[in-house]
C-alpha positions in Angstrom: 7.1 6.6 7.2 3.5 8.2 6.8 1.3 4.6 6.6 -1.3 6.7 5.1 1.2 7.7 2.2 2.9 4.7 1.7 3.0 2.7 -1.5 4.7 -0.1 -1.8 6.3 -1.1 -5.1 4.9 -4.5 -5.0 2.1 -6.0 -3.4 0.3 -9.8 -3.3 -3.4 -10.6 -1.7 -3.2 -13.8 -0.5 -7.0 -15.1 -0.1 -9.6 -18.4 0.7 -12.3 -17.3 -2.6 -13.2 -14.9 -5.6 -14.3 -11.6 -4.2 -12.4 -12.1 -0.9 -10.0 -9.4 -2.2 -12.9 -6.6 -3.1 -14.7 -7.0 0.1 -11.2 -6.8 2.2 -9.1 -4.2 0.8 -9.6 -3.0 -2.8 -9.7 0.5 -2.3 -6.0 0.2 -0.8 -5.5 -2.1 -4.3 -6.9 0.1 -6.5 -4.8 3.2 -4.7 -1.0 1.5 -4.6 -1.9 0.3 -8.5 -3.5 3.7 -9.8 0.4 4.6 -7.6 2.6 2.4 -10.0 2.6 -0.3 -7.6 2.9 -4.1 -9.3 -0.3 -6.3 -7.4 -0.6 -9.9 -7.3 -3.4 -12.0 -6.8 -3.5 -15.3 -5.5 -6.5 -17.1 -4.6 -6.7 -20.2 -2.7 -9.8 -21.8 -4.2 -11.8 -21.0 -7.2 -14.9 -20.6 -4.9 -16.6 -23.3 -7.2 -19.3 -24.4 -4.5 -20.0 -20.3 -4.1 -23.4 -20.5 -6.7 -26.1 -22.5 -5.1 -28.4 -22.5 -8.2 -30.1 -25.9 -9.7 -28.3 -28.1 -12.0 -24.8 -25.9 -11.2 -21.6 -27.6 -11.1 -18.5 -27.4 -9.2 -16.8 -26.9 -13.0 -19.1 -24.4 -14.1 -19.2 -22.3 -11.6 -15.2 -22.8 -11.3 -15.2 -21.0 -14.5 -17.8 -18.3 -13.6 -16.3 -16.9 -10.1 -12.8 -17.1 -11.7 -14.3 -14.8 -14.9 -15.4 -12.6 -12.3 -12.3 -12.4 -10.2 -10.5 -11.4 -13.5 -12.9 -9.1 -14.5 -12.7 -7.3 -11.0 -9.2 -7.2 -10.8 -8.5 -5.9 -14.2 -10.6 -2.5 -13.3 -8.4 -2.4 -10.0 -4.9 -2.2 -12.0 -3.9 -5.9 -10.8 -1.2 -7.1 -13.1 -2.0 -11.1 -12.0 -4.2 -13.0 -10.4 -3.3 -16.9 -9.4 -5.7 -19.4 -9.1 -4.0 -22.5 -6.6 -7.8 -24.3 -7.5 -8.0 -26.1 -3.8 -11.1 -27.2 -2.6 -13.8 -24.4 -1.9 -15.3 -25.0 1.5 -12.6 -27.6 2.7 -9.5 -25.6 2.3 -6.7 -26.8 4.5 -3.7 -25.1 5.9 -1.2 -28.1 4.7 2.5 -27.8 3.7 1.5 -28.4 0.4 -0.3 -25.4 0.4 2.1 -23.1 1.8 4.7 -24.8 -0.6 2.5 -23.4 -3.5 1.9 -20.1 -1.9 6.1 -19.9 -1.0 6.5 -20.6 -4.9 4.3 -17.4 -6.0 5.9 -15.1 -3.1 9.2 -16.1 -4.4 8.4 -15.9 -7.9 7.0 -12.0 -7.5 8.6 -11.3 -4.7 6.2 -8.7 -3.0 7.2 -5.8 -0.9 4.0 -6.2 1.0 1.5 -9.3 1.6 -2.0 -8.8 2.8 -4.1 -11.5 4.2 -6.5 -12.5 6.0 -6.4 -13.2 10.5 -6.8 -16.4 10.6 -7.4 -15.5 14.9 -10.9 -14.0 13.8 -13.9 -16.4 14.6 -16.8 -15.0 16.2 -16.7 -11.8 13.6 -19.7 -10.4 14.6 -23.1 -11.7 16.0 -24.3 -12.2 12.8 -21.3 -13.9 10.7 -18.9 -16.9 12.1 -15.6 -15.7 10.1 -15.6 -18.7 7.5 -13.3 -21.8 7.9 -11.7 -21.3 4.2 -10.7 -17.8 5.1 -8.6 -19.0 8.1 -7.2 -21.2 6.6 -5.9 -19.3 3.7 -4.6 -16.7 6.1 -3.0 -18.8 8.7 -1.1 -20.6 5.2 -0.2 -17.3 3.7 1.5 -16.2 7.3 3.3 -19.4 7.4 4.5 -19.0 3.9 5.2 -15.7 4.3 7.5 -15.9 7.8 9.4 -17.8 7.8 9.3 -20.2 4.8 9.8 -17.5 1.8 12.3 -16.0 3.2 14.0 -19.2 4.2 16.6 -20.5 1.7 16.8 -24.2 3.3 12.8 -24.9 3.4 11.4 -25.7 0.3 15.1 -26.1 -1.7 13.8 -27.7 -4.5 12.3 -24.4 -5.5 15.3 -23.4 -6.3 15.9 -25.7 -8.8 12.9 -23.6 -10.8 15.1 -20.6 -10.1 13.1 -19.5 -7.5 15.6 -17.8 -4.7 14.7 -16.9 -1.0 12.4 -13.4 -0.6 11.4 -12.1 2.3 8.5 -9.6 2.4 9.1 -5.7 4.1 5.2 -5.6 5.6 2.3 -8.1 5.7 -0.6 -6.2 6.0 -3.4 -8.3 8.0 -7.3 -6.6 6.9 -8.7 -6.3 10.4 -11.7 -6.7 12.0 -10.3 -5.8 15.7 -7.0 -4.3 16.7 -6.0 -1.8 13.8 -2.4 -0.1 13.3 -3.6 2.3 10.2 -6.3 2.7 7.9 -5.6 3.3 4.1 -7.9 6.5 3.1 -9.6 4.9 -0.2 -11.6 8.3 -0.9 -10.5 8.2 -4.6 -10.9 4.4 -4.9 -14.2 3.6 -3.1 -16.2 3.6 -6.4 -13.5 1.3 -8.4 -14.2 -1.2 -4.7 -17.5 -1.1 -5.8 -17.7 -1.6 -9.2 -15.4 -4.4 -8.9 -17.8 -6.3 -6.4 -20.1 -5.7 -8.9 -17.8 -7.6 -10.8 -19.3 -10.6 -9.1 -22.4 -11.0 -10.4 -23.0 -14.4 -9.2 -22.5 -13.1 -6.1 -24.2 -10.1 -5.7 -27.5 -11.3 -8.0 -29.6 -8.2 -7.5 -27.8 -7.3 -4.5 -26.0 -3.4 -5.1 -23.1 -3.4 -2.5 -22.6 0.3 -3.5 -24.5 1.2 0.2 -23.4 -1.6 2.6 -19.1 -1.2 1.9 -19.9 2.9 1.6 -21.8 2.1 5.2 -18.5 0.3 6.1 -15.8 2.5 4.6 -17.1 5.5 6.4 -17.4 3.8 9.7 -13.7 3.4 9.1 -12.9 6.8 8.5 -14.7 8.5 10.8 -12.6 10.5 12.9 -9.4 10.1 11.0 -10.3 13.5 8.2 -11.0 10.2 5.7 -14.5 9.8 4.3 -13.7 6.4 3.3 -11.1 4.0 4.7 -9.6 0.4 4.8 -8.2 -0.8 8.3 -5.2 -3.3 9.0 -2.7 -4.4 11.5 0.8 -4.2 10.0 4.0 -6.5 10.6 6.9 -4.9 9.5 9.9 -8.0 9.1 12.4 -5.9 7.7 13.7 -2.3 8.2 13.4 0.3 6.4 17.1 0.4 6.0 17.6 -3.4 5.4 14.8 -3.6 2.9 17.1 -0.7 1.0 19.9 -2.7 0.4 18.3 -6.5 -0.3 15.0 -5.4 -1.6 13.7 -8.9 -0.1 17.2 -10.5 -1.3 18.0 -13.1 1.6 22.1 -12.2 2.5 24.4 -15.0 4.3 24.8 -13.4 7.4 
């Protein structure tokens, strides 16, 4: 399989905030969806201590960052995005919260995940990778292997007819060690105007220069002009995945 061809038929971003998924890998979105691919968004938190403006509330800007979220996803081609609505700035990897992530990988039932490493601390001299992010990536790993997949964890899901998946690939956006990059050429602009998306982020802060700076630092050398990076886990064969399509068999 050609990595830099591939397109999954499904795929869900599993993320800490609004606007962790356009920073991270929306080019490789906007490609697999513009592809036919089905994407899936789920979103830890509603990032509702993310606007640090006067007389702002959790609730209000709840309702903004999730507006924007929507509105950026829609011009990427995602058919869904999830809001779990756990605390911004004190997410916590807890069982409860890979129950709920379990329920929305078995209830799409992705080919690929992408997330977050949750290894990643000192991400540059600049920028301590933020607590909510490793969290939400360590939670979407455990949910993902091996507790979707898993018929006897989380049983009770069944009862809302929610079966055992397990994912083909979980793609982890990478700031170090990198298996492939995703050229994102054709879908660099819809990255950007989807950031833009975030207004309350981005206030009169263009991001068109800084992810083209960082896109073409990815590409460089690989005949892309712009690129998304990622280490890749592949949990079932190409063969396997054929005949189950996630489907967990009794062995």
């Amino acid at each position: 399989m050609n990595n830099n061809t591939y397109i999954p038929e499904s795929a869900m971003v599993i993320v800490a905030h609004p606007d962790d998924p356009e920073f991270s890998c929306a080019g490789t979105v906007a490609r697999w969806a513009k592809a036919g691919a089905r994407i899936s968004y789920v979103l830890c938190t509603s990032g509702d201590v993310g606007i640090a403006e006067e007389g702002m509330t959790r609730e209000k800007a709840a309702k903004i960052r999730e507006a924007e979220e929507q509105a950026a996803a829609d011009l990427l081609g995602v058919q869904e995005v999830v809001f779990l609505r756990e605390p911004d700035g004190m997410l916590q990897a807890t069982l409860e919260l890979r129950k709920k992530i379990v329920r929305e990988i078995r209830r799409f039932r992705p080919e690929v995940i992408i997330t977050g490493d949750p290894t990643v601390v000192w991400a540059s001299d600049r920028y301590i990778n933020h607590p909510d992010h490793r969290a939400a990536a360590t939670a979407a790993l455990d949910a993902t292997f091996p507790a979707a997949g898993q018929p006897n964890l989380f049983e009770e899901l069944a009862e809302e007819g929610l079966s055992a998946h397990k994912p083909r690939k979980v793609y982890v956006t990478s700031w170090g060690e990198v298996d492939i990059y995703v050229n994102i050429s054709e879908t660099i602009d819809l990255k950007v105007e989807a950031l833009r998306a975030h207004k309350s982020q981005m206030k009169d802060n263009d991001p068109e220069e800084r992810i083209k700076e960082w896109a073409a630092g990815r590409g460089k050398g690989k005949e892309m002009a712009y690129a998304e990076a990622y280490r890749v886990i592949t949990l079932v064969d190409d063969e396997t995945w054929e005949k189950t399509k996630g489907r967990v068999l009794p062995d």
